[in-house]
KEKE-3310 file (N, C-alpha, C; in steps of 0.2 Angstrom, whole numbers, plus 5000, padded with zeros to 4 digits):
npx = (4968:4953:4945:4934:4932:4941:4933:4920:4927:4932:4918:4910:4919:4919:4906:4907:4914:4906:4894:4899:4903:4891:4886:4881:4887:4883:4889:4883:4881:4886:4883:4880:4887:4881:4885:4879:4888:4895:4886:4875:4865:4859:4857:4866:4859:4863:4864:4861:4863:4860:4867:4870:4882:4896:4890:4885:4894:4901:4904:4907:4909:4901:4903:4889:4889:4892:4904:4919:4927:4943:4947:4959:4973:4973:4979:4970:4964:4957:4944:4952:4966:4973:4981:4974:4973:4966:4955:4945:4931:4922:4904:4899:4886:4883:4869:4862:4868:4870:4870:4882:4893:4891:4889:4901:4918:4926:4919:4923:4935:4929:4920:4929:4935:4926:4922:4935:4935:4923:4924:4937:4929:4918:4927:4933:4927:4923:4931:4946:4943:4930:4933:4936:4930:4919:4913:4901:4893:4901:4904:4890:4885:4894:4889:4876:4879:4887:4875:4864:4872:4880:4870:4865:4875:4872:4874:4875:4876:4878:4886:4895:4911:4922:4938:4950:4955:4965:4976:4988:5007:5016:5006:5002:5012:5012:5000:5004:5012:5007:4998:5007:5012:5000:4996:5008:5004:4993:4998:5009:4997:4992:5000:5002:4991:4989:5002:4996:4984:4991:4999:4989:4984:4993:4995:4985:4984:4995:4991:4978:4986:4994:4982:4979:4990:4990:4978:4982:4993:4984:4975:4985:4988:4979:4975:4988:4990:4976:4983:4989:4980:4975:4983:4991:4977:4978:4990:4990:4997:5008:5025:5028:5021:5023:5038:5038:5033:5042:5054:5052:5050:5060:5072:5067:5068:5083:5084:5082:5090:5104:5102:5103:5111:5120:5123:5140:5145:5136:5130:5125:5117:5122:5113:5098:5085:5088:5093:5081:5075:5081:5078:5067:5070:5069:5078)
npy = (5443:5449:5457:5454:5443:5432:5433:5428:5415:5411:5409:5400:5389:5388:5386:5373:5365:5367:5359:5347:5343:5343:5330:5314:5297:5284:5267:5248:5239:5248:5260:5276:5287:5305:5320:5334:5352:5343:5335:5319:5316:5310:5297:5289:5280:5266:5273:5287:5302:5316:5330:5344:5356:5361:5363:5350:5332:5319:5306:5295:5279:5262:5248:5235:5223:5204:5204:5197:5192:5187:5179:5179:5167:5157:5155:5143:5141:5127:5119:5110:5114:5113:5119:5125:5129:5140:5146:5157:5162:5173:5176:5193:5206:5222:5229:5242:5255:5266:5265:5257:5265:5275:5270:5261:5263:5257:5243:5231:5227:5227:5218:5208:5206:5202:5191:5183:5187:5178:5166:5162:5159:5153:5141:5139:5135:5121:5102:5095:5085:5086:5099:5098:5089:5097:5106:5110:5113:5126:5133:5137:5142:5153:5159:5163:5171:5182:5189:5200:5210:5213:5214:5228:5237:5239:5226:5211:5195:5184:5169:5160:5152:5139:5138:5129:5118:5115:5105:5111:5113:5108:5105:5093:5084:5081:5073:5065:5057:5053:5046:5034:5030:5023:5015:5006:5002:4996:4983:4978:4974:4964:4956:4951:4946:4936:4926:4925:4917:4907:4902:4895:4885:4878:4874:4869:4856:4851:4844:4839:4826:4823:4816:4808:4800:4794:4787:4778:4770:4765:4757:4749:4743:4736:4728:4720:4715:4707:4698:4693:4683:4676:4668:4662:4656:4645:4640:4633:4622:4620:4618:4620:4627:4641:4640:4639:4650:4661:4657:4660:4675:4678:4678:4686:4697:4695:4697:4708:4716:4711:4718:4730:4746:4748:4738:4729:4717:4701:4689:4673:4660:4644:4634:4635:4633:4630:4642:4649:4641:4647:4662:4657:4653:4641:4625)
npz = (4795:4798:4816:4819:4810:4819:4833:4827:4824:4836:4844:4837:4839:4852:4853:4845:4855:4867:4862:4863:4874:4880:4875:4875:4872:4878:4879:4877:4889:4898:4910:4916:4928:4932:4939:4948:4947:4959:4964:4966:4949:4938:4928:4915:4902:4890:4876:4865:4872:4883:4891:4903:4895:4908:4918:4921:4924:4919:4931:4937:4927:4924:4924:4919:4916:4918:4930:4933:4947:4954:4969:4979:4985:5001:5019:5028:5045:5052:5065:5071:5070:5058:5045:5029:5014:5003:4989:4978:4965:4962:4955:4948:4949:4944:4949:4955:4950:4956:4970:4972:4969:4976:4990:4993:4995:4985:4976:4972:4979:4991:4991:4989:4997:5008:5004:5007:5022:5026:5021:5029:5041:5040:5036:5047:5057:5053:5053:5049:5039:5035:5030:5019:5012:5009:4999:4992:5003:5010:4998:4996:5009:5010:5000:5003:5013:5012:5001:5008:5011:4997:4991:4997:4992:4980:4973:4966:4968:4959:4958:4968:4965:4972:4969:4973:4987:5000:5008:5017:5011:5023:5032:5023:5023:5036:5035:5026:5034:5043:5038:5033:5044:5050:5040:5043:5056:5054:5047:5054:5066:5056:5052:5067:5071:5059:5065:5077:5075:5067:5076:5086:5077:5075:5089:5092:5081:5086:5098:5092:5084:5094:5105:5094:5092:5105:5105:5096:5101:5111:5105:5097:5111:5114:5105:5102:5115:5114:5103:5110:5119:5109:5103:5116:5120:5107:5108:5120:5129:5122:5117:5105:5093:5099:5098:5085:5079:5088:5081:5068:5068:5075:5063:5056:5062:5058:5046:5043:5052:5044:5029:5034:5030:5040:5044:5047:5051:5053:5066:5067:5076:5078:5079:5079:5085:5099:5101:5102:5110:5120:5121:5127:5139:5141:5144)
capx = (4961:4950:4944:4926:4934:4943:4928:4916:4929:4929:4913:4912:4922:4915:4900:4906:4916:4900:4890:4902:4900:4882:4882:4886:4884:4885:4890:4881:4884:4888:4877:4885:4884:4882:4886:4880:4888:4898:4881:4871:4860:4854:4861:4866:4857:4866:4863:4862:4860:4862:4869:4871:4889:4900:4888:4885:4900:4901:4909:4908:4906:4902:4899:4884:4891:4894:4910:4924:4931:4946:4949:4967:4975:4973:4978:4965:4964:4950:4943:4957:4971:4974:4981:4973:4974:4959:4956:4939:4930:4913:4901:4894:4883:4881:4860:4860:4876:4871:4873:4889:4898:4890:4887:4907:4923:4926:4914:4927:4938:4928:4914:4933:4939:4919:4922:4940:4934:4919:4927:4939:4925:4915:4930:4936:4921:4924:4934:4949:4941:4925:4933:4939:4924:4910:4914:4897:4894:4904:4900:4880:4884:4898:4885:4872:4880:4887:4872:4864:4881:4883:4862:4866:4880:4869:4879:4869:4881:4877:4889:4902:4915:4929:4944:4955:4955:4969:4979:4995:5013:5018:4999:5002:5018:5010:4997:5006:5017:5000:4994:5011:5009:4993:4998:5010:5002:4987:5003:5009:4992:4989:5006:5002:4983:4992:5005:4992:4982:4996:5003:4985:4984:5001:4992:4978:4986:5001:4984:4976:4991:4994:4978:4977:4993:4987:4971:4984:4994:4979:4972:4990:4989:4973:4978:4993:4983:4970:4986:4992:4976:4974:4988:4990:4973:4980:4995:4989:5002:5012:5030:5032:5019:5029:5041:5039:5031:5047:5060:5050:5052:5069:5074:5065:5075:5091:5086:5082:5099:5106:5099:5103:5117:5125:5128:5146:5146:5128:5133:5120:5117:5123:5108:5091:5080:5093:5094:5074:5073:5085:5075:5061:5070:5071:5084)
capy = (5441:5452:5455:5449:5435:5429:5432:5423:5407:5409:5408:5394:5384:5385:5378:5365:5361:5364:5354:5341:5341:5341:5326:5311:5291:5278:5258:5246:5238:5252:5264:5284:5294:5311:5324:5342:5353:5337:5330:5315:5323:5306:5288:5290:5275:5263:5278:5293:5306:5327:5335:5353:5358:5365:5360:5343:5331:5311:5305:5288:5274:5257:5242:5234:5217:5200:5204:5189:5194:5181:5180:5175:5160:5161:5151:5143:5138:5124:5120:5105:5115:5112:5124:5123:5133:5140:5152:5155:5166:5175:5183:5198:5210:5229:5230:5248:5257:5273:5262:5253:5269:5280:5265:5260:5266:5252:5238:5225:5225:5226:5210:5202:5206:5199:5184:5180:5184:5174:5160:5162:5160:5146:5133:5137:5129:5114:5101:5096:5079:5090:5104:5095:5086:5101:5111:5113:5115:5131:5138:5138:5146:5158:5165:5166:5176:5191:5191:5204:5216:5215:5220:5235:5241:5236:5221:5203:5189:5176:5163:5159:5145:5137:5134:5125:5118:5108:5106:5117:5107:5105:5096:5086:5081:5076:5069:5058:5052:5050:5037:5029:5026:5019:5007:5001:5000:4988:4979:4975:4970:4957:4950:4947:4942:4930:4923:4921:4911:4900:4895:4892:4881:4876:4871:4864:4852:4846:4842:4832:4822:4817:4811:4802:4795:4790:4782:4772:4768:4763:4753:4744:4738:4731:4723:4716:4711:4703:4692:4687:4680:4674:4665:4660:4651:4641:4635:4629:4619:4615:4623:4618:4631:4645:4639:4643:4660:4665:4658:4668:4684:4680:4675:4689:4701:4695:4699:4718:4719:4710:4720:4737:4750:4752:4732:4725:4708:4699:4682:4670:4655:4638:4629:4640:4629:4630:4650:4649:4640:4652:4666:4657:4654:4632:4622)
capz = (4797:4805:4822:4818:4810:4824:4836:4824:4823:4843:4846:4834:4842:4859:4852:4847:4861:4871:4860:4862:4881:4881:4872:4877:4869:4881:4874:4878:4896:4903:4916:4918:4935:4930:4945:4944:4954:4964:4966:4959:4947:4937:4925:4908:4899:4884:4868:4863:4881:4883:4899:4904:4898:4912:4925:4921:4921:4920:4937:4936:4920:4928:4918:4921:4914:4922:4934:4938:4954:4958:4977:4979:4987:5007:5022:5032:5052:5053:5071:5073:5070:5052:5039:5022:5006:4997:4984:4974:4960:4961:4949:4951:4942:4946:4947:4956:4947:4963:4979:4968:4967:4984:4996:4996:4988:4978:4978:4970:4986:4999:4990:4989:5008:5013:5005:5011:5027:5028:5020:5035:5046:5038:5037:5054:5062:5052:5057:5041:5034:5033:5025:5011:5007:5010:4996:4990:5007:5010:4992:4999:5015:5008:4993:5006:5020:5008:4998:5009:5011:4992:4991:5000:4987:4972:4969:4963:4968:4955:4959:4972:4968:4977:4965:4976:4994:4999:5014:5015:5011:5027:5031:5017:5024:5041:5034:5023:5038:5048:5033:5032:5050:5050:5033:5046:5062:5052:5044:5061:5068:5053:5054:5075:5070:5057:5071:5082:5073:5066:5085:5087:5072:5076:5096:5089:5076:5091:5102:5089:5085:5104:5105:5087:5094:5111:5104:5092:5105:5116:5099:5098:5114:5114:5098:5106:5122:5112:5100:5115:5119:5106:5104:5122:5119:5103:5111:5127:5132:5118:5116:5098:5091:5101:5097:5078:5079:5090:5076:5061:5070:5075:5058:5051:5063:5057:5041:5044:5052:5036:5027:5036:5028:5044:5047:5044:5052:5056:5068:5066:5081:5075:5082:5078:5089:5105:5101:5102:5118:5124:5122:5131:5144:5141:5141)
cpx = (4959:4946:4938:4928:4935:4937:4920:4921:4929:4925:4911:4914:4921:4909:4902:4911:4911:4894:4892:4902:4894:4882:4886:4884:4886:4885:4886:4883:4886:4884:4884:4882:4884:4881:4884:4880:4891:4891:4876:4866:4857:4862:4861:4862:4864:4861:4865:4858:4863:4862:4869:4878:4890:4895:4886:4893:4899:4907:4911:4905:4908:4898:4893:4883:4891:4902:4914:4929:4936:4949:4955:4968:4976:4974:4973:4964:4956:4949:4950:4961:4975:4975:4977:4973:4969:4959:4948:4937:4922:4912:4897:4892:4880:4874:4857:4868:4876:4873:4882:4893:4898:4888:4895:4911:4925:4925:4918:4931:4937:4921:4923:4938:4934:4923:4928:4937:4930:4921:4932:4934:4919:4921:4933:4933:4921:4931:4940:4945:4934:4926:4934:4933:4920:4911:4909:4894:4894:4902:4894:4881:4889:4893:4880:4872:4882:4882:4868:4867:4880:4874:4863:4871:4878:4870:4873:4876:4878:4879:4897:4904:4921:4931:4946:4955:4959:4973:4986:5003:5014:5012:5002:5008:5016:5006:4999:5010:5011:4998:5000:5010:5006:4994:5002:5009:4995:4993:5006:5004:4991:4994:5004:4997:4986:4997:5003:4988:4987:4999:4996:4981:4988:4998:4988:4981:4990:4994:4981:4980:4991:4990:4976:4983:4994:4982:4976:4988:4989:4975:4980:4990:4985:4973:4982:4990:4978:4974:4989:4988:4975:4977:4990:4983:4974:4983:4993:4996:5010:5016:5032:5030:5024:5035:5043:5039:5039:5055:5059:5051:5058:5073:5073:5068:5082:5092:5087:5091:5103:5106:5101:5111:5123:5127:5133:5147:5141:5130:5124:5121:5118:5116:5102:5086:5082:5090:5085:5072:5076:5081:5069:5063:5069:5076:5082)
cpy = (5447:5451:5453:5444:5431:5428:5427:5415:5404:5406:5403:5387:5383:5384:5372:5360:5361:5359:5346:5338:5340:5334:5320:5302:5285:5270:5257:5240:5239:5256:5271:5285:5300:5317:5330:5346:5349:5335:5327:5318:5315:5302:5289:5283:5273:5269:5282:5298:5313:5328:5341:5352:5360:5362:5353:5338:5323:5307:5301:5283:5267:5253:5238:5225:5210:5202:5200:5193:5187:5184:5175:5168:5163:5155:5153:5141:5132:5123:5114:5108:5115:5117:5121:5128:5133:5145:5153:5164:5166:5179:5186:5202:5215:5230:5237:5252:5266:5269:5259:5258:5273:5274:5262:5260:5261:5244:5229:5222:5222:5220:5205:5199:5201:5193:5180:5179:5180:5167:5158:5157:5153:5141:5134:5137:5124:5110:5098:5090:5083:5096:5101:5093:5089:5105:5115:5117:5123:5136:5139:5143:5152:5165:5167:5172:5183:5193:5198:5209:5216:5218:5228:5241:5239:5232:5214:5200:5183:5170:5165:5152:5145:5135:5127:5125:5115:5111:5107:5110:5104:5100:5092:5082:5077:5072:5062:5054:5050:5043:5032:5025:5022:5014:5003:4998:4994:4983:4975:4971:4966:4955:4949:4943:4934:4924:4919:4916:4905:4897:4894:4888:4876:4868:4865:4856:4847:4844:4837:4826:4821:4813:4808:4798:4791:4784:4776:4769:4761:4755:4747:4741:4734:4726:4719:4712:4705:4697:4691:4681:4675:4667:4659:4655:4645:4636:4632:4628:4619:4621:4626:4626:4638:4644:4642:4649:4665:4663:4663:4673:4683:4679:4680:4697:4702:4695:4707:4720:4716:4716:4732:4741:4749:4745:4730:4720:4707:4691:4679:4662:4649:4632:4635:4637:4630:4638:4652:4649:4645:4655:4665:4654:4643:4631:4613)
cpz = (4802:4810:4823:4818:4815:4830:4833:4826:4833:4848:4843:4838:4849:4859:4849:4852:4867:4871:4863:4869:4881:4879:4873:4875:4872:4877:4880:4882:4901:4906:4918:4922:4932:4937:4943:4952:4962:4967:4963:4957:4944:4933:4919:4906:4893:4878:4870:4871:4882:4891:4899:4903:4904:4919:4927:4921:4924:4925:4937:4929:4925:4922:4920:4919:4919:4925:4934:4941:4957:4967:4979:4983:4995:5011:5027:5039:5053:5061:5076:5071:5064:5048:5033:5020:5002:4995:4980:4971:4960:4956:4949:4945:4944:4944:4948:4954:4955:4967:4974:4968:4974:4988:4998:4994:4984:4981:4976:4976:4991:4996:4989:4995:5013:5011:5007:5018:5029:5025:5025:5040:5046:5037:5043:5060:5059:5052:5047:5036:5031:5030:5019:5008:5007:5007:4992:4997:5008:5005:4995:5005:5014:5003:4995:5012:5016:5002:5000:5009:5004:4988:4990:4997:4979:4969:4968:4963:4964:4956:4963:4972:4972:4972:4968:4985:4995:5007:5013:5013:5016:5031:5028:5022:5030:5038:5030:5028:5042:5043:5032:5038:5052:5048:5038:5053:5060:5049:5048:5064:5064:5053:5062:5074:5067:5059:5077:5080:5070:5071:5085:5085:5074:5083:5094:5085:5078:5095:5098:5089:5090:5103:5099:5090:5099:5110:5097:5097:5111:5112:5099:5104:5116:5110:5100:5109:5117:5106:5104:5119:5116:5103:5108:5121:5115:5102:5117:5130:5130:5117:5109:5096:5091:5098:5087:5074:5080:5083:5071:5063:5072:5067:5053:5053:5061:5049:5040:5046:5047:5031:5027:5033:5034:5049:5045:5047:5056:5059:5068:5070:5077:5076:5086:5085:5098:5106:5104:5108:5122:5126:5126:5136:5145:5140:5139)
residu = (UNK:UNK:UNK:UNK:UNK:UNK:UNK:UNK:UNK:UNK:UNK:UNK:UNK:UNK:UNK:UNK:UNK:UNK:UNK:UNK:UNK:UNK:UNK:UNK:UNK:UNK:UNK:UNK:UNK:UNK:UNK:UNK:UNK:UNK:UNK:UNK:UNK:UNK:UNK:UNK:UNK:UNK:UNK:UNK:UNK:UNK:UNK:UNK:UNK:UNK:UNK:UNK:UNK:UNK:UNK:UNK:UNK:UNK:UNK:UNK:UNK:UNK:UNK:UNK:UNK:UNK:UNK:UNK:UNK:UNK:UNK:UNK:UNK:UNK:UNK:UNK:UNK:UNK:UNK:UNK:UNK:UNK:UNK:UNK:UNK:UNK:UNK:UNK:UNK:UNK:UNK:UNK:UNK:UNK:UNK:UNK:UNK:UNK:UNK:UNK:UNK:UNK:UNK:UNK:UNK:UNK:UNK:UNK:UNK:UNK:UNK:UNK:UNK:UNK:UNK:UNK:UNK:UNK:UNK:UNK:UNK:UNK:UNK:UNK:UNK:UNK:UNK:UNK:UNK:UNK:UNK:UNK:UNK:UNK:UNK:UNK:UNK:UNK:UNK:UNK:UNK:UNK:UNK:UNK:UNK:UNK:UNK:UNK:UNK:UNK:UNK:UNK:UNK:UNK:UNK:UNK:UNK:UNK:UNK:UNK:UNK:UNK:UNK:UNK:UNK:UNK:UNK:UNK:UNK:UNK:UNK:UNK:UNK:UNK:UNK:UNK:UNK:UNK:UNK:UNK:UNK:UNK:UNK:UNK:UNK:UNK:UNK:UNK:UNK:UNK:UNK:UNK:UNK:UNK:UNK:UNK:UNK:UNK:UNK:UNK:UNK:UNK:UNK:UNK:UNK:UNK:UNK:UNK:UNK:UNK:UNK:UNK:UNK:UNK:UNK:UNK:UNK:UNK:UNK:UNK:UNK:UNK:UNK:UNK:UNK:UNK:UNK:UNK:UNK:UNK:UNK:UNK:UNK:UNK:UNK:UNK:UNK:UNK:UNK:UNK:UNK:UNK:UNK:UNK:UNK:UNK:UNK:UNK:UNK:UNK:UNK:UNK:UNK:UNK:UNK:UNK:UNK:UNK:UNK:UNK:UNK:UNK:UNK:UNK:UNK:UNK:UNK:UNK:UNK:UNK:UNK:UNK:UNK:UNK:UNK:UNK:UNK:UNK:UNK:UNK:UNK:UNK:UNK)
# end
């Protein structure tokens, strides 16, 4: 091969490895920095786009796509002293691909450092029953606080969620002996409530009885008082009468003790009428 030759295929060839840099086919998505001379010169668009070989050079390729940034699991201090456990997932969307590449070395880290810390900073003003429940809450005031700060690096925060928020194990663990506690400090009070009102049923119900059995007491002896009057008025004088009221209740006593399990010899007076006097005290 001659020496032309070889300079022919030389020269050749570094056209088309200069063509080849000049020329440059961005997908679509995606946004080139193009530096010339280490300084931004302009933005490749999605197609077909020509540079200066040797002096132009594609510094950065940034996607222009939706982002999912997950922000790991972190503990949290709330304003009562409570650990808890959160973790969440933002989405973001490079709008100015210049501030996202020269505004700060890498914009994924420090939009995922913001919002640990300001998640930090939002639940440890609240107290733990209102961290758990405010998780819209937090999401609203977490997406509006780095909305700014990720402006300023060409970022569009579309959405900040919260995975998970939960109180750490060892919480759990207090707090399940806190609620056991509790179950049994109401367990206790309705068992006392429930003893207090039953002696006070108890009271009540010994109280009435007395007095139901005072006012029958009270009723028997009136009733007595008023068959002894009555009686008394009947007989006048006469003993016979008495006399035969008082056999029938003797007669009718000595059948009850007849009568009773636990009599084994019932003597009975040879002369009823005698026995009768007796007890009234005649002879």
């Amino acid at each position: 091969m001659s020496n032309g030759m070889v300079v022919v295929l030389a020269v050749l060839v570094f056209a088309l490895v200069t063509l080849a840099k000049g020329v440059r086919i961005v997908p679509q998505g995606e946004e080139w920095i193009v530096e010339r001379l280490g300084k931004y010169f302009g933005t490749l668009r999605p197609g077909l786009n020509l540079i200066i070989p040797y002096l132009d050079r594609v510094a950065y390729r940034m996607v222009t796509k939706d982002i999912i940034l997950d922000v790991q699991e972190q503990e949290v201090i709330t304003r009562d002293n409570a650990v808890i456990l959160t973790n969440a997932i933002a989405f973001l969307k490079v709008t100015d691909p210049v501030k996202a590449v020269y505004g700060v070395t890498d914009f994924s880290e420090a939009i995922r450092n913001m919002i640990m810390t300001t998640l930090r900073s939002i639940i440890g003003e609240m107290e733990l029953d209102e961290a758990l429940s405010s998780r819209d809450k937090i999401k609203a005031r977490l997406r509006e606080s780095i909305a700014d700060e990720a402006v300023d690096w060409g970022l569009t925060v579309k959405s900040v969620e919260i995975q998970d928020i939960k109180p750490s194990e060892s919480m759990q663990r207090a707090m399940e002996q806190q609620a056991s506690a509790e179950r049994e400090r109401k367990a206790v009070v309705t068992r006392a409530e429930g003893a207090k009102q039953a002696a006070i049923l108890e009271a009540e119900a010994r109280l009435e009885s007395s007095k139901r059995d005072a006012n029958a007491q009270v009723m028997l002896a009136e009733a007595s008082a008023e068959a002894i009057r009555r009686v008394t008025a009947a007989v006048g004088t006469e003993t016979a009468p008495m006399l035969f009221l008082l056999g029938e209740k003797y007669i009718a006593s000595l059948e009850r003790l007849g009568a009773s399990e636990n009599a084994r010899v019932v003597l009975l007076p040879a002369d009823l009428q005698d026995a009768v006097k007796g007890i009234l005290g005649k002879r």
